[in-house]
C-alpha positions in Angstrom: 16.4 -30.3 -35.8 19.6 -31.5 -33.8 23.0 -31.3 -35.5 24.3 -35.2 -34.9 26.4 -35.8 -38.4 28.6 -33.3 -39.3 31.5 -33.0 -42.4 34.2 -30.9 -42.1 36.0 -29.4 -45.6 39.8 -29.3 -45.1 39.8 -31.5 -41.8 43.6 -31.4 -41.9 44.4 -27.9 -41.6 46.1 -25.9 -38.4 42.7 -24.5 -38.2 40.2 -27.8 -39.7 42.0 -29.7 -37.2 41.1 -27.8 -34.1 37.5 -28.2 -35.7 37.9 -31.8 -35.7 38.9 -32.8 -32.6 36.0 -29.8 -31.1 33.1 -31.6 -32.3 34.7 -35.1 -31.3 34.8 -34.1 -28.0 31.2 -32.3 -28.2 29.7 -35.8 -29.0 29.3 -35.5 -33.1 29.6 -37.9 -35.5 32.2 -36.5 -37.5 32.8 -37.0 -41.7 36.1 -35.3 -43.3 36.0 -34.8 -46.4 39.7 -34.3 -48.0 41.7 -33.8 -51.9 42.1 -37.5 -53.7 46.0 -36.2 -53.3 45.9 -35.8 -50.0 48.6 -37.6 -48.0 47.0 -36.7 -44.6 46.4 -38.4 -41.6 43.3 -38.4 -39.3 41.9 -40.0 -36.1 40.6 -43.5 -35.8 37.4 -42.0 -34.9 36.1 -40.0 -38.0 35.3 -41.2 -41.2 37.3 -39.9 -44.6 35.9 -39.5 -47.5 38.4 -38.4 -50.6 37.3 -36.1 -53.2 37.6 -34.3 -56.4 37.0 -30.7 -54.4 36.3 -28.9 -57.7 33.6 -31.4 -58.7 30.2 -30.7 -57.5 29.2 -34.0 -58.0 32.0 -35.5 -56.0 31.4 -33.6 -52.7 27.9 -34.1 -52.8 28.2 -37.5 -53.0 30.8 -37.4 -49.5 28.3 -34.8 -47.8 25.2 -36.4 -48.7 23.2 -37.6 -45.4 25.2 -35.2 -43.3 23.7 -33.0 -41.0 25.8 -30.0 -41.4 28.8 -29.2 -43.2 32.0 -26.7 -42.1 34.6 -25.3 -44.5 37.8 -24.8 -43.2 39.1 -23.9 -46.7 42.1 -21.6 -46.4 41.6 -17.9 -48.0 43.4 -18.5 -51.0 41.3 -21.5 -51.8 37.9 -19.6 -50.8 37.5 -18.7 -54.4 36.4 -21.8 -54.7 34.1 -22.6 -52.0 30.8 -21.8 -54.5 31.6 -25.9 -55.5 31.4 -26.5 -51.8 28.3 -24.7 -51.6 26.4 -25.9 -54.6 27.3 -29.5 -53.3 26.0 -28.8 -50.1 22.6 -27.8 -51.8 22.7 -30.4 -53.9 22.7 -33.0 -51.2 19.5 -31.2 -49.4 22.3 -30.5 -46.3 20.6 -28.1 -43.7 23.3 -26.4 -42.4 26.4 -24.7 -43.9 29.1 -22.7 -42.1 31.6 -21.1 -44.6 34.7 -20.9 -44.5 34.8 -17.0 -43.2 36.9 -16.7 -40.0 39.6 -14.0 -39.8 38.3 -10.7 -39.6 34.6 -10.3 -40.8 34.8 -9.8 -44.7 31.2 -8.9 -45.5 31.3 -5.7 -43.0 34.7 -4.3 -44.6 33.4 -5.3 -48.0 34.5 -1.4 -49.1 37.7 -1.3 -47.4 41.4 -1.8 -49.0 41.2 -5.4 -46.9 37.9 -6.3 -48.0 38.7 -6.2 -51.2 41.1 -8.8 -50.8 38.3 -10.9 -49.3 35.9 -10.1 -52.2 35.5 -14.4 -52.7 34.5 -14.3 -48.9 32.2 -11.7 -49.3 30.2 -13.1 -52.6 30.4 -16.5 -50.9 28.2 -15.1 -48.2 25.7 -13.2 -50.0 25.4 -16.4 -52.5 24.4 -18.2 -49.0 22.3 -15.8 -47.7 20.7 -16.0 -51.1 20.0 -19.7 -50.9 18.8 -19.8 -47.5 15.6 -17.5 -48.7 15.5 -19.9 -51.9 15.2 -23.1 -49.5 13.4 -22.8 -46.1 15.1 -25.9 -45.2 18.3 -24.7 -45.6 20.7 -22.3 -43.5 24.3 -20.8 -42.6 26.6 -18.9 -39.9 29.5 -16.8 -40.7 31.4 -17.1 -38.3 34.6 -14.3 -37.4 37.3 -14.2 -35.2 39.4 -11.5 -35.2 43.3 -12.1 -35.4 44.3 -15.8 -35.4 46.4 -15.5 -31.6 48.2 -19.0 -31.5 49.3 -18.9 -35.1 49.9 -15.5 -35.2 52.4 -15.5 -32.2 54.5 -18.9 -33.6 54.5 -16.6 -36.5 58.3 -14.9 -36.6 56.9 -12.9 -39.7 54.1 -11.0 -37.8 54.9 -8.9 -35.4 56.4 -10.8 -32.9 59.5 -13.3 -33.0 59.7 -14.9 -30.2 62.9 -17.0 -31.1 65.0 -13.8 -31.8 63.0 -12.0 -28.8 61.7 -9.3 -31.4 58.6 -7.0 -31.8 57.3 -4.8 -33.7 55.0 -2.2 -32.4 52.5 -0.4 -34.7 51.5 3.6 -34.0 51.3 3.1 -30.0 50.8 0.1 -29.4 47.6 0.8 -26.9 44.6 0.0 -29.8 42.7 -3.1 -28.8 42.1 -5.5 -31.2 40.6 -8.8 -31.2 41.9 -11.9 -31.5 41.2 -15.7 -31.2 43.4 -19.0 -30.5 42.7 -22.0 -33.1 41.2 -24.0 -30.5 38.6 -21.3 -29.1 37.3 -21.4 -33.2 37.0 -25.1 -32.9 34.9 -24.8 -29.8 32.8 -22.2 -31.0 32.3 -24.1 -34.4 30.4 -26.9 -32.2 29.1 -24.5 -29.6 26.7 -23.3 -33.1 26.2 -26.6 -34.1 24.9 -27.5 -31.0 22.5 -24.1 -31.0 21.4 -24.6 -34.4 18.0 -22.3 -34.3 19.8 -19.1 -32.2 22.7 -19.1 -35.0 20.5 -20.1 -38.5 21.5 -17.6 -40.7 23.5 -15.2 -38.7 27.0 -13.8 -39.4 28.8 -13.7 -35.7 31.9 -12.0 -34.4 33.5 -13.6 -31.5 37.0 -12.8 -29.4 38.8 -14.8 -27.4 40.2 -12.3 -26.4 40.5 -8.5 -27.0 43.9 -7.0 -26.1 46.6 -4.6 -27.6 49.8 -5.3 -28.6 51.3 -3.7 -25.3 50.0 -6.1 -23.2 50.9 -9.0 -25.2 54.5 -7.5 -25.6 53.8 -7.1 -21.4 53.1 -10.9 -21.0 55.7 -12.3 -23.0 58.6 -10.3 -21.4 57.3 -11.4 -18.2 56.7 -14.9 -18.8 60.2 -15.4 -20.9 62.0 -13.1 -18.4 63.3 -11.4 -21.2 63.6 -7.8 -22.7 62.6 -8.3 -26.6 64.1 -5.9 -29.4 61.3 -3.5 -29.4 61.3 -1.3 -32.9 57.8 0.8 -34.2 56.1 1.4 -37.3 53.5 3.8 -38.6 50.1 2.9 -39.3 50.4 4.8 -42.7 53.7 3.3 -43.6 52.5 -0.1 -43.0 49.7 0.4 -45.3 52.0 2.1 -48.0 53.8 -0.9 -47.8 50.3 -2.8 -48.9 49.3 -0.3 -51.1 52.9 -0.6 -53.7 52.4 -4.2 -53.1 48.9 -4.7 -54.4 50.2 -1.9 -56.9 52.5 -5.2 -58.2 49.9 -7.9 -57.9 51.5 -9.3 -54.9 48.5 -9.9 -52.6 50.7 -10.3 -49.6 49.6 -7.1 -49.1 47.0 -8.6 -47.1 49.3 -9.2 -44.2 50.1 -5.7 -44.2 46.4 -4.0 -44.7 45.7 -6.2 -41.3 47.8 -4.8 -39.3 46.6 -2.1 -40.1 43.0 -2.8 -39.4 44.2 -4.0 -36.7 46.6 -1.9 -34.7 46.2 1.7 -36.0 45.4 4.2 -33.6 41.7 4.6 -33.8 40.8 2.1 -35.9 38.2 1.2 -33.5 37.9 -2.8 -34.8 38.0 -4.5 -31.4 34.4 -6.1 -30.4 32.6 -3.8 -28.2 30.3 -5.6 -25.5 27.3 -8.0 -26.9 29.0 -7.4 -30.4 31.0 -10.5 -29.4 28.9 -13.7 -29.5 30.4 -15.8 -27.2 27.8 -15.0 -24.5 25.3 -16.0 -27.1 27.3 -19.6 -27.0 27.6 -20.2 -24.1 31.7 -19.7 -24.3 34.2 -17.5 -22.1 36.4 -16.0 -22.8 40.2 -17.4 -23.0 43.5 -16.6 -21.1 45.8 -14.7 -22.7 48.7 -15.3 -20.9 48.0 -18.9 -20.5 47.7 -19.2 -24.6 50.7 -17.0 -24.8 52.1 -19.7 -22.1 51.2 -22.3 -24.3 52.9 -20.8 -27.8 56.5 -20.3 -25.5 56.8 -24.3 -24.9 55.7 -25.0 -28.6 58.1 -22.5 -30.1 60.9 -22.8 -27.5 
C-alpha cells in the first residue's frame, strides 16, 4: 500500500522539522501532531493537531486515518513513546517509525551507552512484537550515527567554532559516522516512499563517515584559521561518564559517545552495505559543504 498521509510526533523539533519540510517536498500529505502547551509555529501547508501526548486516547484520535506515523520525540522523552505506540495501534495505523536515530540502541543494548538508551531499546522490541501480533501493521528503526549539523553549532562537543577550539579524542584518525538533520529528513520520506523494502527493518545510514582529523582539516581550511587544538584519552573521557552516571547525572551520555565514537578501535563507523542509503536510493552528503553551511549559521 502507498504511504500518502503521514503524522509526524514532535513536528517542531531541530530534528521533527527537517522531517517536516522532507516529506512536504516528497509530495505527502503531512499531519503534526504537537503538546496542547505548545506555543509553536508550523507551515501553512500541514495540518496541526494538539494533544494530550500522555493520553492514548488523545493521539489516536489525531493519528487516526493516517497512513504512517514518525516520532521525532527527543531521547529524554522516549520513555514515553509506548503512549505513542499504543495510539498508533489503536488507530489500525500501518506504519510506525520510532523515534530511534542517533546511534543504533538495540545493537549496543549491553554496552555502558546502551544502557542509557534502555527506553529506545524496549520501544523497539515492543514494536517488533506488535508487528507479528498484526500482519497489517509494521515499523523501521531508523539510525544515523552522530548528529553532524547540530553537533558542530554545538560549542560543548568537541568543536567551538566561535572560540576556534577542538578537542581531539585518542588520535583523532577513527572513523565514525555521522549524519546532518536534513539527510535524516530525507531518508525519513525516502522509507516512506519504499514502504515494502523497509517494513520492519532497523537501518543504519551515514551521511557521511569521517574522523575528527578531517573535519578539524576542513574547518581550518574553510575559516582560514588555526583552532586551539587540545587531546583527550578515550579512557578518561569514559571515566568522566562513568563518576557521572556514578551521581545520577545521565549527562554521561554525552561522554560514553564520544567514546563510542572516537576511540581508537572502536570500529563503529558503517562498513560498506551496512549503510542503507544505497537501499534508498540516497547519496551520500558533502562534508565540507555541511561544514560550509554550519560556518555562515554560527558566524
Amino acid at each position: 500500500m502507498a504511504i500518502q498521509k503521514v503524522a509526524v510526533i514532535g513536528g517542531s523539533g531541530l530534528l521533527g522539522s527537517k522531517v517536516v519540510d522532507s516529506l512536504l517536498n516528497t509530495g505527502f500529505e503531512v499531519t503534526v501532531v504537537s503538546r496542547n502547551e505548545s506555543l509553536a509555529i508550523f507551515p501553512d501547508n500541514v495540518i496541526v493537531r494538539r494533544v494530550d501526548i500522555t493520553s492514548v486516547d488523545s493521539v489516536k484520535d489525531a493519528v487516526t486515518g493516517q497512513d504512517a506515523v514518525v516520532s521525532t520525540a527527543t531521547t529524554i522523552a522516549s520513555g514515553g513513546q509506548k503512549v505513542i505506540i499504543d495510539a498508533v495501534i489503536a488507530a489500525r495505523v500501518p506504519r510506525f517509525i520510532p523515534s530511534e536515530f542517533g546511534i543504533p540502541s538495540r545493537q549496543n543494548r549491553d554496552k555502558k551507552i546502551g544502557k542509557i538508551l534502555a527506553a529506545k531499546v524496549q520501544n523497539t522490541d515492543y514494536l517488533i512484537e506488535l508487528s507479528k501480533q498484526h500482519d497489517w501493521f509494521s515499523w523501521t528503526g531508523l539510525s544515523n550515527g552522530l548528529f553532524l549539523d547540530s553537533n558542530l553549532k554545538n560549542p560543548y562537543s568537541f568543536i567551538d567554532i566561535r572560540n576556534r577550539k577542538f578537542r581531539v579524542v585518542d588520535s583523532g584518525n577513527e572513523p565514525y559516522s555521522t549524519t546532518s538533520l536534513s539527510f535524516i529528513g530525507k531518508t525519513v520520506a525516502s522509507i516512506l516512499k519504499k514502504p515494502e523494502e523497509t517494513a520492519n527493518r532497523y537501518l543504519n545510514i551515514a551521511g557521511v563517515t569521517t574522523t575528527q582529523n578531517e573535519v578539524l582539516r576542513i574547518v581550518e581550511q574553510v575559516t582560514r584559521d588555526k583552532f586551539d587544538v587540545s587531546h583527550a584519552s578515550s579512557a578518561d573521557v569514559e571515566k568522566i561518564g562513568d563518576d557521572k552516571i556514578a551521581n545520577g547525572d545521565f549527562s554521561a551520555f554525552g561522554n560514553y559517545l564520544e567514546q563510542f565514537l572516537f576511540a581508537d578501535g572502536a570500529g563503529n563507523a558503517l562498513k560498506g552495505d551496512e549503510n542503507a542509503i544505497g537501499l534508498l536510493g540516497l547519496e551520500v552528503e558533502s562534508l565540507e559543504g555541511v561544514i560550509k553551511t554550519v560556518l555562515a549559521e554560527v558566524e
